[in-house]
N, C-alpha and C positions, 0 to 999 in steps of 0.2 A: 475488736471488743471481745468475740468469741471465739473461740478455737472451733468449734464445728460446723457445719451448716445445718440447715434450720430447714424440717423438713414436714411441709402440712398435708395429712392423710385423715382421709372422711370420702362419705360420701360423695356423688355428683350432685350438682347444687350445694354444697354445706359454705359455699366463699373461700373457698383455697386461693383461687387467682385472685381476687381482690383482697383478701387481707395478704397473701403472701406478697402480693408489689408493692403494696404501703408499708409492710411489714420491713422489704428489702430499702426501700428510700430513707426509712426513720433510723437504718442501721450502717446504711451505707456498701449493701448486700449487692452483687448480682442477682436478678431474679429469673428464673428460668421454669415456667410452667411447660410441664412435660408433654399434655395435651397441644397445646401450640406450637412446640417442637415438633412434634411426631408429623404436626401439620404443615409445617414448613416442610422439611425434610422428602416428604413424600407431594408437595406439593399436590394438596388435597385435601379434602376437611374429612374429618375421624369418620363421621354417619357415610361415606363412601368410602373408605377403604373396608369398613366394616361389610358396608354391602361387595364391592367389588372384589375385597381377597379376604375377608372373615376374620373373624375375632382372633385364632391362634397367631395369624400374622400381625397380627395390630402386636399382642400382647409381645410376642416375638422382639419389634420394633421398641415397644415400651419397656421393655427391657433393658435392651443395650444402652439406649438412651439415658433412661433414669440410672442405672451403674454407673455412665459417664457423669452425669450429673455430684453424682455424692462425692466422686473422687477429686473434684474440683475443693476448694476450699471459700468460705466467706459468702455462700450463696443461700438463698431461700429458694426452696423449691416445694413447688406444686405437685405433686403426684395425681395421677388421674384415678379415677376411685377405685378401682380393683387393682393398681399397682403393690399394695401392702400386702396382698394376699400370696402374690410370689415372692418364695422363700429366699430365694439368691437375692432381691430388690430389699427384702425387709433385713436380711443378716446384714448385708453392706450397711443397709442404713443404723439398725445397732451399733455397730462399730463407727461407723465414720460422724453422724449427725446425732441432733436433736430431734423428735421425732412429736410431734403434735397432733393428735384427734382432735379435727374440731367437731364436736360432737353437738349435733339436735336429734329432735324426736322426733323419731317416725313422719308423723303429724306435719311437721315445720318443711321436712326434709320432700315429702310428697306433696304440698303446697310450692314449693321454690319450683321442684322438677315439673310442674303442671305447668309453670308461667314460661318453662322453655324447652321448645320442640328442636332443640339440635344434641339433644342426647343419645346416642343410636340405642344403646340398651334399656333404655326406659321408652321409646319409639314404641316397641314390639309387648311393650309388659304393661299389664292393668295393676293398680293399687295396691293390690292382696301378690302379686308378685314382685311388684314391687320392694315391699314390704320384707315377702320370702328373702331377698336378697341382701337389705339391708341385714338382716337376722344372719345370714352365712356369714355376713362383711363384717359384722362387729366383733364378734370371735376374735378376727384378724387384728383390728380397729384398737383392742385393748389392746394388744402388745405394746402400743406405741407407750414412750417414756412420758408422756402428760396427756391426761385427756381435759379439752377445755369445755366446757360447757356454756356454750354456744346461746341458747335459746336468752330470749329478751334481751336481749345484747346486742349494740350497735357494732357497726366495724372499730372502731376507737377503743372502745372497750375490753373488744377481745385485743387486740393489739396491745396494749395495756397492760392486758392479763399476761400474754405471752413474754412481755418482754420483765414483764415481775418474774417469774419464775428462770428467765435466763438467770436475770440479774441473784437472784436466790441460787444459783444452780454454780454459776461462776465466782461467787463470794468466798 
């Protein structure tokens, strides 16, 4: 139906992996969340390789990954929340995909992250840091080619939303 893949970028917590797999079944997508790969792959969940070999190697790993990823064709993909921020991940994805913010506030975004303790970078950081990081991430966050706006919105919804704006994009 599309010619690119379809690529959701936001915070942790904002719903990347569940609206990107509903997103890929209503389209007939592969779906490939990067975070779950990284974790397969290395056979081991993120908040431990974070502790056991640190963030550069993680990011290292999310890297190559997410490159393989875009150069695939017909998938939705999940990026993990600072993927956007490296420049070789976001140019590829300019070029090759559709690129989606799903975008809440602050507010919404640090209510989701509070209901779940398998975030390693939110682990170590209070609200007001939190916060500091989202404010770096957005910078990055706007590049992408649609920012959806997210808040009071069900998963259907923004699904919905995204696939109007394919549907407008590909007409």
């Amino acid at each position: 139906m599309f010619k690119k893949n379809i690529v959701l970028i936001g915070m942790m917590a904002a719903g990347k992996t569940t609206i990107g797999s509903k997103l890929a079944k209503k389209l007939n997508y592969n779906f490939f969340d990067v975070d779950f790969e990284i974790e397969k792959l290395e056979k081991n969940k993120i908040i431990n390789i974070f502790e056991n070999k640190g963030e550069s190697y993680f990011r290292k790993v999310e890297e190559k990954l997410s490159l393989n990823f875009v150069e695939k064709n017909n998938c939705v993909i999940s990026l993990g929340g600072g993927a956007f921020i490296n420049e070789n991940i976001r140019k590829k994805i300019q070029k090759n995909s559709h690129s989606f913010w799903l975008n809440w506030k602050i507010k919404t975004i640090l209510d989701r992250i509070s209901k779940n303790k398998n975030r390693p970078i939110a682990l170590n950081l209070n609200n007001k840091d939190l916060a500091d990081l989202y404010k770096k991430r957005v910078k990055f966050y706007k590049l992408s080619d649609f920012r959806v706006n997210c808040e009071k919105k069900n998963k259907n919804e923004i699904i919905k939303i995204i696939l109007e704006i394919l549907k407008n994009e590909n007409s």
